[in-house]
N, C-alpha and C positions, 0 to 999 in steps of 0.2 A: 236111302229114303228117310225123312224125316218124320214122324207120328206125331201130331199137333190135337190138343183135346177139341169133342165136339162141345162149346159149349159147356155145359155142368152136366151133362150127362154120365160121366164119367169113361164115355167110350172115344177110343183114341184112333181118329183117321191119318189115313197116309195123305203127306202133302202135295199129293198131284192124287186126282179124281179120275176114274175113267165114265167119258163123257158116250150116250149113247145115242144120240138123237137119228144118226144114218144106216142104223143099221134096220134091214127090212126094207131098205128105199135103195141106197146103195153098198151094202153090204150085206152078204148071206148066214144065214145060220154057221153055216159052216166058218165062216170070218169073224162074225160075230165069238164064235168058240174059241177060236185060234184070239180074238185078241184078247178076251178074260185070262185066258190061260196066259199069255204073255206079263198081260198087267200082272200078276199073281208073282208070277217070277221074276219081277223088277221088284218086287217089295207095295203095288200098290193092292190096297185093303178094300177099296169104297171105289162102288160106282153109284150112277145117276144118271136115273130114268124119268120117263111120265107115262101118264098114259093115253096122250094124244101123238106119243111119238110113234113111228118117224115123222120129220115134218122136212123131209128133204128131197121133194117136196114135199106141201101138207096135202092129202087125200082124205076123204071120210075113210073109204073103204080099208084105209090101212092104220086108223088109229087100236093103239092097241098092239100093234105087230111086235115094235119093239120088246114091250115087255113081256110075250110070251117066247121070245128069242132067249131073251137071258132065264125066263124059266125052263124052259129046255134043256140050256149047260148045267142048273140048279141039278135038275133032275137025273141028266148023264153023268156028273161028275159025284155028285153029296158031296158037294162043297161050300153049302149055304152058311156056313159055321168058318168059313175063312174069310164073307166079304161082309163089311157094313153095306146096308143098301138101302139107297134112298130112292123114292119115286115123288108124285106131285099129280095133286085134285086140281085139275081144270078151272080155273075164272070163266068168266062171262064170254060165250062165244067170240072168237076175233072173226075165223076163216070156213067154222065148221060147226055147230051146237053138237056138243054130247049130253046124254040123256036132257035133249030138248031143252036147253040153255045154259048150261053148266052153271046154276046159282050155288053160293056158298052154303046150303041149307041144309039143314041133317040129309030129307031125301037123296040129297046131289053127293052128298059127302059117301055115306053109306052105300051106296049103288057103287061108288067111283072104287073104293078103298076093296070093297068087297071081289070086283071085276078086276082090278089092280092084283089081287091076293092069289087072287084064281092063275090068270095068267104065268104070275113070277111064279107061284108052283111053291109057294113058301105060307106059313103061318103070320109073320108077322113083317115089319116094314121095320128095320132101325130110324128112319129116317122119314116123315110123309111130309111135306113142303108144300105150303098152298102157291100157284104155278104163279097167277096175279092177283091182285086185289079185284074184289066185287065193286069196292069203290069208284072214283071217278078218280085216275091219279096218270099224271103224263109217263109215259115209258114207251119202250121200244121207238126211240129217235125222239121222244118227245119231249120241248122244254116247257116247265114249267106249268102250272095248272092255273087256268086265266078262271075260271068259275066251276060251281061245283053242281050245276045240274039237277034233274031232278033223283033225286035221291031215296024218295020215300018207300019203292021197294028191295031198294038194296040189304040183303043182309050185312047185319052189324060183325066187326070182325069178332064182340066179347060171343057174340051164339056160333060162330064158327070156332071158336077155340073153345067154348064150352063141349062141340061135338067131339074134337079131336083129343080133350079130357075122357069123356069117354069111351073114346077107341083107346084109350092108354091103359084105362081101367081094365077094359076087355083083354087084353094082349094081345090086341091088330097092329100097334104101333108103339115104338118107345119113343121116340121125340117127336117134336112139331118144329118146320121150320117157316122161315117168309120169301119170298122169291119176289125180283121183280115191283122191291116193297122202296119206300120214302119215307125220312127220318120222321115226320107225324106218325106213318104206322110203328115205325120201330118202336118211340115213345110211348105209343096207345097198348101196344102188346106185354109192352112192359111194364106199365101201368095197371092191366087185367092180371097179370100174374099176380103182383102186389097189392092189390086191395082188392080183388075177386077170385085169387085162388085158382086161377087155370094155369096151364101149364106153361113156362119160361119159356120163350124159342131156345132152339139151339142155335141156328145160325142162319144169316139170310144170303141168298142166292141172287143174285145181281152180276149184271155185266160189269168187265173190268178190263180194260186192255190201253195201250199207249194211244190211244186213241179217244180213250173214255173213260178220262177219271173221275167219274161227276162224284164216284161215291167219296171219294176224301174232303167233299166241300161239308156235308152234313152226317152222312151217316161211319165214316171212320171213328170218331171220337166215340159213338157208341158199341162200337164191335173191341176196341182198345179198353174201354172204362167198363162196359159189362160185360164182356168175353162172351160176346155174340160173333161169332168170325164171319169172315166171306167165304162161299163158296162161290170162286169169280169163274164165271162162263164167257166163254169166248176171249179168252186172252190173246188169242191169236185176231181177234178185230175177225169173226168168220172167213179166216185165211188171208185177209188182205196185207196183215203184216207180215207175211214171208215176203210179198213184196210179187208174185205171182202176177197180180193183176195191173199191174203196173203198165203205163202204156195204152192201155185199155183193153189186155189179150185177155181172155177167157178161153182156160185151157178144161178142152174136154174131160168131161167128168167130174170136174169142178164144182162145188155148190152153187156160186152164181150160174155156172151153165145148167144146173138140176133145178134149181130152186130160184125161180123169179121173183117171190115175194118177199125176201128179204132187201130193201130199201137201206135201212140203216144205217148204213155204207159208204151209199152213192150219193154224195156232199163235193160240191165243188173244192172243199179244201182236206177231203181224205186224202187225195192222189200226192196232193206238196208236203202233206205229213208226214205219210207213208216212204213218200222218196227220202226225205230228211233222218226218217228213222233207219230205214235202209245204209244210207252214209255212217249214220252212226257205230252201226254195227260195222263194218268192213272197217270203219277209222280203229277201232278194237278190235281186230281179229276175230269177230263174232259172225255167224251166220246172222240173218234177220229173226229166226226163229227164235234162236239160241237168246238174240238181246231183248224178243217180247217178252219170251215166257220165262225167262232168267227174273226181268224187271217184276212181275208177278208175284211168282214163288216168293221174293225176296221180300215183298211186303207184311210188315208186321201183323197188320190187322187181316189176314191173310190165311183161313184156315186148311182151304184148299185149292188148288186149281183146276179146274174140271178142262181136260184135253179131251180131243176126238179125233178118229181117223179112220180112211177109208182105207187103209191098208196096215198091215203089220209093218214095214220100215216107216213109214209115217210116225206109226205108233212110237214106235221105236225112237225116232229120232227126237218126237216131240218128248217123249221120257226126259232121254239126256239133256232136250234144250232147256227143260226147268227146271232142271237141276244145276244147272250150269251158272256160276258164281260170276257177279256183275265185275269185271277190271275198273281197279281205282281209276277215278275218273268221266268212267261212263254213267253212272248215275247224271253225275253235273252235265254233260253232255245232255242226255236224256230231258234233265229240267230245261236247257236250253231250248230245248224244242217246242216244249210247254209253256213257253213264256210267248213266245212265238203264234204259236198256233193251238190254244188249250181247248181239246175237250170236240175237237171238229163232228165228231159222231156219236151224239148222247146216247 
């Protein structure tokens, strides 16, 4: 396992994340257990939570579940001194409001971080990551921002990083990071660090998979130049690049069988992607897993890869497939596909 820094924090993650969003929905405390202790003894350091998880599906009644799963192992094992952990304050309602809109506000912030602390059964958060922006900004499938709305009560991101100053003050949290963020916010955050004194991000949380490289168009350059990394989610394109769904099967217990609202996905030109990648790999001696989350792990600006699984050989397999070293040639292979058909599921 490789240790790659957060950021300037000085604290050093393993490069594969253990991702937690199904557990509580499709997975038990008891699996939930079994997979911390697994990650542990592959060499991985850092998981990542929120607190609107599980969302597989999303339910009101179960936001919050997850992170008292992992406080539970916190509390059974005294382990909290072996894993960096990171969780994430809610944006602007999508599917559910928590405390009555999720705004970026101190009230929203402090309520969130507070409940957050409770749950994980821990003092403080290595890691607290705001989940989206309060702004107006396209994501989850979405291109580009055609106008910017009315804006006048949004909070500003410099008074949401003013609040997360300090929760750092206090020792609730040691880093801040951006999730789900676009190279204007990356700039803007960077900008309040440097001439208003709040705190640097560590690193931003965005989607990344063969499927969806938008972030090498604008925000790579800044994760490479100011050693902001990616902690990329969903490298696996939410399973479609094992290639599983191929055909149009949806095998029981699946996320698209649990989880309807994830769209993202379902693009008329994911399926000729997804087959194309598939070739590639088998053309390599690679599973399809092996050649998503190989091509990931292997990316420079690249700090972690956050994996998940509803089972322990999942887990397990998904370990070794990002770790597994691209064969000469499959990169170019890989570009070829991209040249082809780039970017089909933003």
């Amino acid at each position: 396992m490789q240790y790659r820094p957060l950021g300037q924090t000085g604290m050093q993650v393993s490069a594969v994340c253990l991702g937690t969003m199904t557990w509580a929905s499709q997975n038990t405390q008891e699996e939930a257990s079994a997979q911390i202790d697994m990650a542990l003894d592959h060499g991985i350091n850092f998981l990542d939570t929120a607190e609107m998880y599980p969302v597989t599906p999303v339910r009101a009644e179960t936001f919050g579940h997850t992170e008292a799963m992992i406080g539970n192992w916190i509390a059974q094992s005294g382990k909290r001194d072996k894993i960096i952990l990171a969780s994430k304050v809610s944006g602007p309602a999508r599917w559910y409001p928590l405390r009555g809109g999720n705004k970026l506000d101190r009230r929203n912030i402090e309520e969130a971080i507070e409940g957050s602390l409770k749950r994980l059964q821990t003092d403080y958060l290595d890691l607290y990551q705001i989940h989206w922006p309060e702004r107006s900004v396209p994501m989850f499938g979405g291109r580009g921002l055609q106008s910017l709305g009315d804006e006048t009560d949004k909070t500003s991101l410099q008074e949401t990083l003013s609040i997360m100053a300090d929760l750092i003050k206090a020792g609730k949290i040691r880093a801040v990071g951006l999730s789900n963020e676009t190279p204007w916010g990356m700039s803007e955050a960077l900008r309040l660090a440097r001439d208003a004194g709040l705190p640097r991000v560590a690193s931003i949380q965005n989607a990344y998979n063969l499927l969806n490289r938008t972030f090498e168009g604008g925000l790579s350059e800044f994760s490479l130049r100011e050693g902001i990394g990616l902690l990329a989610y969903s490298p696996l394109a939410a399973g479609y690049l094992s290639g599983k769904y191929l055909g149009g099967a949806i095998p029981k217990g699946s996320r698209l069988d649990v989880a309807k609202q994830f769209t993202r996905y379902v693009v008329p030109q994911q399926e000729e992607a997804t087959a194309r990648y598939v070739a590639v790999a088998r053309e390599f001696g690679l599973t399809p897993v092996q050649l998503a989350l190989g091509f990931v792990y292997s990316r420079a600006f690249v700090t972690s890869s956050i994996i998940g699984a509803t089972s322990l050989e999942q887990l397990k397999d998904n370990i070794a497939g990002s770790m597994t070293p691209l064969p000469e040639g499959a990169f170019e292979a890989i570009q070829a596909v991209q040249r082809v058909l780039p970017d089909p599921c933003p």
